[in-house]
Each structure stands twice: as structure tokens, then as C-alpha cells.
C-alpha positions as CSV (number, residue, x, y, z in Angstrom):
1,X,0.0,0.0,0.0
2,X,1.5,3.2,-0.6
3,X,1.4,6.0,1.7
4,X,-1.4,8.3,-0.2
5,X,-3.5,5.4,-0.5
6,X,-3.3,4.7,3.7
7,X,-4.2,8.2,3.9
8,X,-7.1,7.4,2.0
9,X,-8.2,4.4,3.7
10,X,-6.8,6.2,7.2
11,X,-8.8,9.3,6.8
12,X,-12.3,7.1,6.8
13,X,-11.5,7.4,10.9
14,X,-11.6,10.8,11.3
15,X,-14.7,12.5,12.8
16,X,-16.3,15.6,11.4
17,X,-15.8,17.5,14.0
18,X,-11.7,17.3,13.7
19,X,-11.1,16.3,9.9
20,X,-9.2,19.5,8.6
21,X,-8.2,20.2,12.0
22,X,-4.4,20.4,11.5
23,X,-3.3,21.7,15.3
24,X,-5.4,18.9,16.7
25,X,-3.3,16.1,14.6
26,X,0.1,18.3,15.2
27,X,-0.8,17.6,18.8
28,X,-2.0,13.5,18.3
29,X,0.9,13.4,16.2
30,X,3.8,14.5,18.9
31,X,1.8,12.8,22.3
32,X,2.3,9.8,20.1
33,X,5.9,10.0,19.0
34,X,6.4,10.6,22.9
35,X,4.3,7.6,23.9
36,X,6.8,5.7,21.4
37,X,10.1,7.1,22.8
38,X,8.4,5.9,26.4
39,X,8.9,2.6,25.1
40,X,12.1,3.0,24.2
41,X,13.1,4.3,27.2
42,X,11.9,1.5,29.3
43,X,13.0,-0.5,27.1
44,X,16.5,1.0,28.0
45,X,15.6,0.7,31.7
46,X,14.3,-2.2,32.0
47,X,16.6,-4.2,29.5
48,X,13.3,-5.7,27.5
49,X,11.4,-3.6,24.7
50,X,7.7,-3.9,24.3
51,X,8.0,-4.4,20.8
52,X,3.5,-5.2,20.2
53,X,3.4,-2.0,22.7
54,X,6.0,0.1,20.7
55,X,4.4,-1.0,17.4
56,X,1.1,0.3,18.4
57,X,2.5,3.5,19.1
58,X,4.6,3.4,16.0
59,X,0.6,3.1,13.9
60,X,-0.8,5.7,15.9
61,X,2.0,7.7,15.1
62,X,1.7,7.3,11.7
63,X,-1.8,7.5,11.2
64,X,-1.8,11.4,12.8
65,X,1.1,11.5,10.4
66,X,-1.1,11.0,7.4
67,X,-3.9,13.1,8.4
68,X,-1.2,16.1,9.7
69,X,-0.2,15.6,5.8
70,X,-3.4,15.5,4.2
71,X,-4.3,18.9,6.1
72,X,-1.6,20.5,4.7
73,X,-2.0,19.1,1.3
């Protein structure tokens, strides 16, 4: 799948009330990426990465990616 077509697909998720909305997926976008380096960092800590916990946040991630994107054009 390439990355226009997720957007696509992706973008069938987003409620009326936020589609357009690029601050609010500026703002899903980076809690994400910090949920993800949370991982990591326990990961670090704790000497085991969550990788099913990390690749969750890696898909949320991208998915307010692809709507950041498709807000901007």
C-alpha cells in the first residue's frame, strides 16, 4: 500500500468534528511519538522492549502523520 492510499483508507477514521483540523493532529501526532520514545526508554531501563506495545504507538503515530499531511496538502 502506498502511503497516499493509507491516507485514504486512514482518513475514513476521522470524525467531522476534527477532519481538517491540523493543530489537533500536530498535537495526536507528537503525544504519540512521545508515547513511542516511552517505550524505548523503558525499554533502555528495564533491558526488555515492548516491541507489540511500541508498534502500536509506531501506527498511531503514523496515522496522525497521514492526516497532519493531508491537512496540509
Amino acid at each position: 500500500m502506498k502511503l497516499n492510499e493509507y491516507q485514504q483508507e486512514a482518513s475514513k477514521f476521522v470524525s467531522d468534528s476534527i477532519r481538517g483540523n491540523d493543530a489537533y493532529f500536530a498535537l495526536g501526532l507528537t503525544g504519540e511519538a512521545g508515547e513511542a520514545a516511552e517505550k524505548i526508554k523503558k525499554g533502555l531501563r528495564d533491558g526488555v522492549l515492548d516491541i507489540e506495545g511500541l508498534q502500536k504507538e509506531l501506527g498511531d503515530t503514523l496515522w496522525y502523520l497521514s492526516q497532519l499531511g493531508l491537512c496540509l496538502g
